[in-house]
C-alpha positions, 0 to 999 in steps of 0.5 A: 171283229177288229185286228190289230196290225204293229208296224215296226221298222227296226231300231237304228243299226251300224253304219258300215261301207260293208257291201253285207247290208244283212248282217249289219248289227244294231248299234248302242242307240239301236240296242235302247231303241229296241228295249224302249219299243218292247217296255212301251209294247208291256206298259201297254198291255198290247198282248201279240198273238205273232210277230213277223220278221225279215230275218236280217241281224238288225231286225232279229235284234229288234225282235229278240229284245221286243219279246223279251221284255213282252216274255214271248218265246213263241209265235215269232217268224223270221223271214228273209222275205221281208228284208228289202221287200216291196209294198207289194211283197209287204201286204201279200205277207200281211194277207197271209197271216193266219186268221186266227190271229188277232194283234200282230207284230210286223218289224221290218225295213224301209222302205217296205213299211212306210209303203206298207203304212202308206197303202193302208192308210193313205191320208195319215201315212208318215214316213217312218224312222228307226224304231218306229211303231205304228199301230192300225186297226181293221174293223170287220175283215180277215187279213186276207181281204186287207185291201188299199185304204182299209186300215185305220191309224192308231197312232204312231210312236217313235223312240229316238234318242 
């Protein structure tokens, strides 16, 4: 049985001398960022059984404009635990996703993703950039016995302006 992991960090975001990190808003680029990701998702048939996301205004934006263009209303999870979360919080999220799911979508914060990627997959990890999406596979086990060095890189595809 192979499962299919989505790594997403959201799409670019305002700048602001804010202290309200969590309610920073995507920017223009941002807004294109998150429609490319969710068309690219479409054209490539890549059907999500759930989507996980920090509940952060940047990130929710991401993730609404993804299922949009995917016309996924449900199966999609908000959850403040993924804003600023650690690897350690990031793979203790991953390992309680449900069994029954076999193609999720994780869209979420730096750096939690990259140390996230660079736990699964330690010799084709990258640092990811806004908008990026990384797809990796596991082969033969459930998401709750993903350990380090598990995963197998896909691919990686970026959606800069």
């Amino acid at each position: 049985m192979v499962r299919s992991l989505f790594l997403a960090r959201h799409a670019a975001a305002l700048t602001t001398s804010s202290k309200d990190d969590f309610n920073r808003k995507l920017s223009a680029l941002g807004l294109r960022q998150s429609q490319r990701m969710g068309a690219w998702l479409l054209q490539n048939n890549l059907s999500l059984e759930g989507i996980f996301a920090s509940s952060s205004h940047r990130t929710k934006s991401t993730t609404q404009h993804i299922c949009t263009a995917l016309n996924i209303k449900d199966g999609i999870y908000f959850d403040t635990g993924y804003y600023q979360a650690s690897r350690r919080v990031m793979v203790e999220k991953l390992c309680q996703i449900s069994n029954n799911l076999k193609k999720v979508l994780i869209v979420a914060h730096n750096p939690g993703v990259t140390q996230l990627l660079h736990f699964l997959c330690p010799t084709k990890a990258v640092h990811l950039d806004p908008a990026d999406i990384v797809h990796i596979e596991f082969n033969g086990i459930e998401w709750n016995e993903i350990t380090e060095d598990s995963g197998i890189f896909i691919r990686r595809v970026s959606f800069r302006d």
